[in-house]
N, C-alpha and C positions, 0 to 999 in steps of 0.2 A: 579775532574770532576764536571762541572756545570751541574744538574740535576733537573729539577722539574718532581714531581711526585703525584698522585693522589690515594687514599687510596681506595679499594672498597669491599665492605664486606656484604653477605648475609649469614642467621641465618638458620640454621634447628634447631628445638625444640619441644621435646620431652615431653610430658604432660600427668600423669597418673591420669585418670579421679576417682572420688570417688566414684565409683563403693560399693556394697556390697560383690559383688563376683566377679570372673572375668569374661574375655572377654566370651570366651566357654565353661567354664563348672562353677560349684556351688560352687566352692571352696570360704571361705572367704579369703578378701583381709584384711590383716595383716600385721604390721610392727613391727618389733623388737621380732617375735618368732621364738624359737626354728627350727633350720635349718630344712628343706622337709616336716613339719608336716602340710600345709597349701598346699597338695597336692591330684591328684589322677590320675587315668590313661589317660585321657585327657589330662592334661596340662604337666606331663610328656612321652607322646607320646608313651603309648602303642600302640600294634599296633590291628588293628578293632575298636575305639573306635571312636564316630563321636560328632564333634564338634558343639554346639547350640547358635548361638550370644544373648547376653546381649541385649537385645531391650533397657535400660537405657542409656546403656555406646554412642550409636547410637544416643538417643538425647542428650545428653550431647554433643556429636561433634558437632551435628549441632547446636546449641543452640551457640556452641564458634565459628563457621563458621561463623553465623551471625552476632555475634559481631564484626568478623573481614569484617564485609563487603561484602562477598566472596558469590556467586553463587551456590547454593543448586543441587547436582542433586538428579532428581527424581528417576534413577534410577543409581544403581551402583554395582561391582559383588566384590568377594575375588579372591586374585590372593597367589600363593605358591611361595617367597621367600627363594631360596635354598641356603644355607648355613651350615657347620658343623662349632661350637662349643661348648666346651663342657656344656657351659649352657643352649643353644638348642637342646633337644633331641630328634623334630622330625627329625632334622636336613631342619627341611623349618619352616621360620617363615610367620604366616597368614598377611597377608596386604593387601593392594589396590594399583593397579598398575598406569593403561592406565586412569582409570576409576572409580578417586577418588572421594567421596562423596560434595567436595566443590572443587570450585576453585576462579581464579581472585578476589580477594578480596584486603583491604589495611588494615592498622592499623598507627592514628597519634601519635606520641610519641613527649613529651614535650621537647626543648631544656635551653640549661640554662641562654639564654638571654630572656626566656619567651615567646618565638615563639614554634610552634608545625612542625613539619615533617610528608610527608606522605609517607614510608612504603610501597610498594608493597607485597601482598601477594601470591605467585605460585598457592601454594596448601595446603590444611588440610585435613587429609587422617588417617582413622584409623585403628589400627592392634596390635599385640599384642606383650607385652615385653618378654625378654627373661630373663632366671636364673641369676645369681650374682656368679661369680667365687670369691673364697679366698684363698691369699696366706701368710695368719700371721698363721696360726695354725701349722705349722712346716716347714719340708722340703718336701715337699710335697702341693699340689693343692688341695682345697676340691671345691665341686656346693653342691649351697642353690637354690633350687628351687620353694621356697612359692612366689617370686616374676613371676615366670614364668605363663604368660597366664594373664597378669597385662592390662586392657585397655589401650592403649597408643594413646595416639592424635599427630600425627606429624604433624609440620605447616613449612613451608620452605618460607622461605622472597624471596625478589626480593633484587637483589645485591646494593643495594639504601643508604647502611649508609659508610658514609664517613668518621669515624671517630672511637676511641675504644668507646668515651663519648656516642655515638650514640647508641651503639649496646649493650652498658648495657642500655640506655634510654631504648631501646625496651624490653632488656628481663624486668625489672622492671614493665614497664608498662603492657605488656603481663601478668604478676604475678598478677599482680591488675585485670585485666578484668576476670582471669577464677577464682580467689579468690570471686569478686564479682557474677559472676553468679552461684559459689557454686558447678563448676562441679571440681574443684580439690582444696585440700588444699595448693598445692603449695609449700610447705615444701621443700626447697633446702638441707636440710641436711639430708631428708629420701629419697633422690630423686625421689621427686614427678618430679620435672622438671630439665630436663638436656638440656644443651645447646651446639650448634657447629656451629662457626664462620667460613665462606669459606672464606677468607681471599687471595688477590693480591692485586699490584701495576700497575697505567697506567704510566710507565716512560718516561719522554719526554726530549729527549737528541738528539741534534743536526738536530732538525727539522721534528725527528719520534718519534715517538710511541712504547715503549717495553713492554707489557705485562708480569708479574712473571705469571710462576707456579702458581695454585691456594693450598692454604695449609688447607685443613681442621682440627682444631683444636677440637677432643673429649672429650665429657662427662664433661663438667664443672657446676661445682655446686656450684658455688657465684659469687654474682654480681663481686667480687673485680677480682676474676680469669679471668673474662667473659675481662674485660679493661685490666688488666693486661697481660694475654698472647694473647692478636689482636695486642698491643703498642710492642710487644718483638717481634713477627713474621715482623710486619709493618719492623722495623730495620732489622732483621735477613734479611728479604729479599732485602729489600736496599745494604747491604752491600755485601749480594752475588751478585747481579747484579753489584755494583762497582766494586768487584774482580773480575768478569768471564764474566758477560755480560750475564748471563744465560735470557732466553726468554721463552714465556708459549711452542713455538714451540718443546722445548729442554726435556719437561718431562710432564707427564700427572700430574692429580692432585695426590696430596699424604696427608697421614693421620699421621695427629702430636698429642704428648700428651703433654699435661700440667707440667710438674715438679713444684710443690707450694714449696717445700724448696731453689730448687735455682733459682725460677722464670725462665725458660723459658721451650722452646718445644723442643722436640725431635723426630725424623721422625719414625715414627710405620711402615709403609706400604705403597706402592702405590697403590691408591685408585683404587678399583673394579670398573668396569663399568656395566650398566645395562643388558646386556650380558649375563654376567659370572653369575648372581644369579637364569637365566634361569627362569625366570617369565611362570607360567602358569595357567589358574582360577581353583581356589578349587573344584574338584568333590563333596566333600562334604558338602558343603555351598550353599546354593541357594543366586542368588542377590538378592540386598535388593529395593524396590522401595517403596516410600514416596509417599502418596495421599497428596493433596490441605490441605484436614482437618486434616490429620497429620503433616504437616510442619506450618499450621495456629496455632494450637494447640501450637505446639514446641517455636514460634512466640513468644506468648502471655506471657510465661515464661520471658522474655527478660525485665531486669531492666534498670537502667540509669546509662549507663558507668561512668568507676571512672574520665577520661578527663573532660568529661562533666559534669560531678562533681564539680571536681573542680573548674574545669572554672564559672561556675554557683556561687559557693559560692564566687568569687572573684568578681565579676560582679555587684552580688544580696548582698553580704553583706558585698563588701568593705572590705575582708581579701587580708593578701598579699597571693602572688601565694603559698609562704613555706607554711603557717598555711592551706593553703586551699589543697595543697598536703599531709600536718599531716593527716589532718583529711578523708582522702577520701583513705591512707594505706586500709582498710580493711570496707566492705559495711558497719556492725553494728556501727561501730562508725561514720562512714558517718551520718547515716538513725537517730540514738542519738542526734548529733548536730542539727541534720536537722527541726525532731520533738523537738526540745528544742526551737530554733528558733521558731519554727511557735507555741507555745507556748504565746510568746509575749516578751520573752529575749530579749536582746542587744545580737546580734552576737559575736561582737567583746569580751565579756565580756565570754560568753559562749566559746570561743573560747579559752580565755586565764586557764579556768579553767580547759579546756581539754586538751590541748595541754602541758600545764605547769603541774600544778599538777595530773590530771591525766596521766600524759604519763610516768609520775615519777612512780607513782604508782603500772602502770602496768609493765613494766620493771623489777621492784623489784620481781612482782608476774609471770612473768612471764604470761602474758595474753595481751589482747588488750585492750584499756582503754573502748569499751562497756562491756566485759568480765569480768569488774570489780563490776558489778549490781546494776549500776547505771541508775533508770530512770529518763524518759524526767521529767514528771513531779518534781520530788523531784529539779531537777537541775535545772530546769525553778525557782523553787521559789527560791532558792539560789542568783542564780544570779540576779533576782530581791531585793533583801537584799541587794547584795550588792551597786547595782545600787543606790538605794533608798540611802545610805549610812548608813544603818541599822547593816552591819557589814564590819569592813573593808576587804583590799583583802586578807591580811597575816591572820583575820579569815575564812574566804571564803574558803582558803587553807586546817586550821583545819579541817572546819566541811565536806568539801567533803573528807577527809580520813576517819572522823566518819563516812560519810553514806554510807561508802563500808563496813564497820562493821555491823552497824544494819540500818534496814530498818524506824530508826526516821525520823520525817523530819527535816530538816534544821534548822527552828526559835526552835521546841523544843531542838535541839542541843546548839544552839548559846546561850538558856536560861541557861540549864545544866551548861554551861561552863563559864557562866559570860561574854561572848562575845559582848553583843549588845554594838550599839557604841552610848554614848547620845551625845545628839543632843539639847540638852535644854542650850539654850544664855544664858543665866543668870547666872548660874552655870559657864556655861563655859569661859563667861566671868570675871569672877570674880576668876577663875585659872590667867588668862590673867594676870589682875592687881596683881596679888599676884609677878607674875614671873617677870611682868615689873617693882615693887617695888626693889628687892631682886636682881637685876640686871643692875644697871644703864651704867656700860660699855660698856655690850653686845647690850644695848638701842643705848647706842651712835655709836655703830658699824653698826648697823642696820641701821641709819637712814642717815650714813656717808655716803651711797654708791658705797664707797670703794671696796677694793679687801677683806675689812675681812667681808662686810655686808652677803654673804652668808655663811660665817663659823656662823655668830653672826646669823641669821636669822634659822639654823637647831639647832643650843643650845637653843634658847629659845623657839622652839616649841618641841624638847626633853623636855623641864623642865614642861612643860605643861601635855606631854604626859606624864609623868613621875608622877604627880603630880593626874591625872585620872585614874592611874593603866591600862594605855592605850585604855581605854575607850569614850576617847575625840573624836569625829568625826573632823578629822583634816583637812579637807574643812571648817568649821566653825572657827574653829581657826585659821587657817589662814584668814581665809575672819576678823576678829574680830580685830587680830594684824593690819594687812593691814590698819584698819581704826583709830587704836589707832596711827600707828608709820608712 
């Protein structure tokens, strides 16, 4: 059956703000302790106990509201999301319904021909996470409820990404903008953010239009899950439409999960509608309304997104688009380069020592490459050394591992270690002639310009370097050969 078809896929995601405590009551917010011990009658829904919003966690939403472009409102209320499970013990989770704190907004997300996409955004609406059921501890179900009562930021896309590439571009980028403004660490593997793909097809066969089912795919937590099961469903559904013909006419939307061992989805449920969760506003909550000088306030918080970032440093310092995406991963190593630059570095130089050896480095440490305590300054003179041709780059290398050790600077390093590279002709010419004596084939290879003049041409500035205990500034010897040969 000859079929074209068109992919279309809108995100909800799910963003737990860095809160000290949680959404309504004092509890701290903790990860990796002791099951229930990060509780209290509050967040596990005794019953009388009344709930107090987090005034932090409030700006922290708006604060990503604006980043995403989106409409502030000034005033907005809590609505009671009913539902039983067992890691909800009011059995209503608090949220925003009719009457969420932002809306219409967008977000551009980078493609990988080096063009940007723009992203529709619904809505970003805050409200609170629920418990973490476990089923490895036997034959039996246990609830951890330290995550219960967790600020959560949901943001829901416009069905806009046309592709799996697309919809990891978003969640990556998203990763970066609230990394950068600091309201969440981000952390996919503690689930700070969890991600769900609404996923159909516009099928176009014999001169109509078939719309799938839309599939929503839950709770995903890596970039590689996020492409991998949208590209599995995309198929899954192609193929059921080839078999049945099936149409969105034919079933509401339904809720899929992930399988990571044998890559694909499988159907969980057919999706709730707004309806059934019987929305109604919090008696206990008052709404919340934002003055001019609180949202101006919230405002002024507001730094320079990571796109514009990068874009900037490709622009302003001539990096390619990759080194200027390295570097703009997380804001402190941004804001390092940034202030190293304006320093009076070579970008491009500064660039290579971050991106290459430090990025080596932090890996190993398990950190970001500013998390390694490195400052502007110490790294501005560095790369000035090297510039100057004061030490080469393979020392350059050395001494920025030394100064994640000790807080020396750089020339006192390079001294330490016997690194400085001479630079004095005289001497170094006079290696030259020693090499060009003691070599007269490799000479004649050199000057044959032949297919062996560049093998002859790396042995005899080895012999050199060889000969300075690689000390030789090898800009000069070569400029020195060049005039001899």
């Amino acid at each position: 059956m000859d079929v074209q078809y068109k992919i279309i896929v809108g995100l909800e995601i799910h963003v737990h703000l860095a809160t000290r405590t949680k959404m309504f009551c004092g509890c701290e917010l903790a990860y990796g302790e002791q099951a229930n011990t990060r509780t209290c009658p509050v967040c596990i829904g005794m019953p009388g106990v009344l709930p107090v919003m987090n005034k932090q966690a409030y700006e922290y939403s708006v604060l990503t509201a604006l980043a995403l472009n989106c409409e502030i409102a000034l005033f907005t209320k809590w609505d009671r999301k009913s539902y039983y499970y067992p890691d909800l013990p009011k059995n209503y989770q608090i949220s925003q319904y009719d009457l969420p704190m932002s809306r219409n907004g967008f977000i551009e997300i980078p493609l990988s021909d080096g063009t940007t996409k723009r992203v529709g955004i619904i809505r970003a609406h805050l409200e609170e996470d629920a418990g973490k059921n476990t089923h490895t501890l036997g034959d039996f179900s246990a609830v951890d409820l330290n995550r219960a009562g967790t600020p959560l930021l949901e943001i829901v896309t416009e069905p806009d990404m046309n592709s799996p590439e697309e919809v990891c571009a978003l969640a990556q980028e998203l990763q970066r903008i609230v990394r950068f403004l600091g309201v969440s660490e981000g952390d996919m593997q503690k689930g700070h953010m969890r991600f769900e793909p609404n996923v159909n097809l516009h099928i176009t066969h014999s001169g109509q239009v078939f719309k799938t089912p839309i599939s929503e795919i839950k709770n995903l937590n890596s970039f590689r899950s996020i492409e991998r099961s949208v590209a599995f469903e995309v198929t899954r559904q192609l193929d059921e439409f080839l078999e049945t013909g099936i149409t969105m006419q034919m079933g509401n939307k339904r809720t899929y999960g992930w399988d990571d061992v044998n890559q694909c989805t499988f159907l969980q449920r057919e999706k709730e509608e707004a309806h059934d969760y019987r929305y109604f506003p919090d008696p206990d909550l008052v709404p919340v309304e934002i003055s001019q000088e609180w949202l101006t306030e919230i405002k002024s918080r507001m730094c320079e997104l990571p796109l514009a970032m990068q874009k900037r440093f490709a622009t302003e310092y001539g990096l390619s688009d990759y080194d200027a995406s390295v570097l703009t991963v997380d804001r402190d190593t941004a804001e390092l380069f940034n202030a190293t630059v304006k320093n009076g570095s070579d970008a491009k130089r500064v660039c290579n020592l971050l991106t290459q050896t430090g990025l080596k480095l932090a890996r190993e440490r398990g950190s970001t490459v500013a998390g390694l305590g490195i400052d502007s300054d110490r790294l501005a003179k560095l790369a000035q050394m090297a510039d100057s041709g004061d030490v080469s780059a393979t020392a350059a290398s050395t001494i920025l591992e030394e100064m994640i050790q000790s807080d020396k600077s750089p020339d006192a390093i390079a001294k330490e270690k016997n690194l400085i590279q001479k630079s004095d002709t005289g001497q170094i010419e006079a290696l030259v002639d020693e090499v060009i004596a003691a070599n007269p084939q490799a000479v004649q290879d050199w000057r044959s310009g032949g297919k062996k003049s560049k093998k002859a041409r790396g042995f005899l500035l080895g012999q050199v370097m060889q000969k300075s205990k690689g000390q030789a500034n090898p800009q000069i010897v070569n400029q020195i050969f060049d005039k001899k040969l």
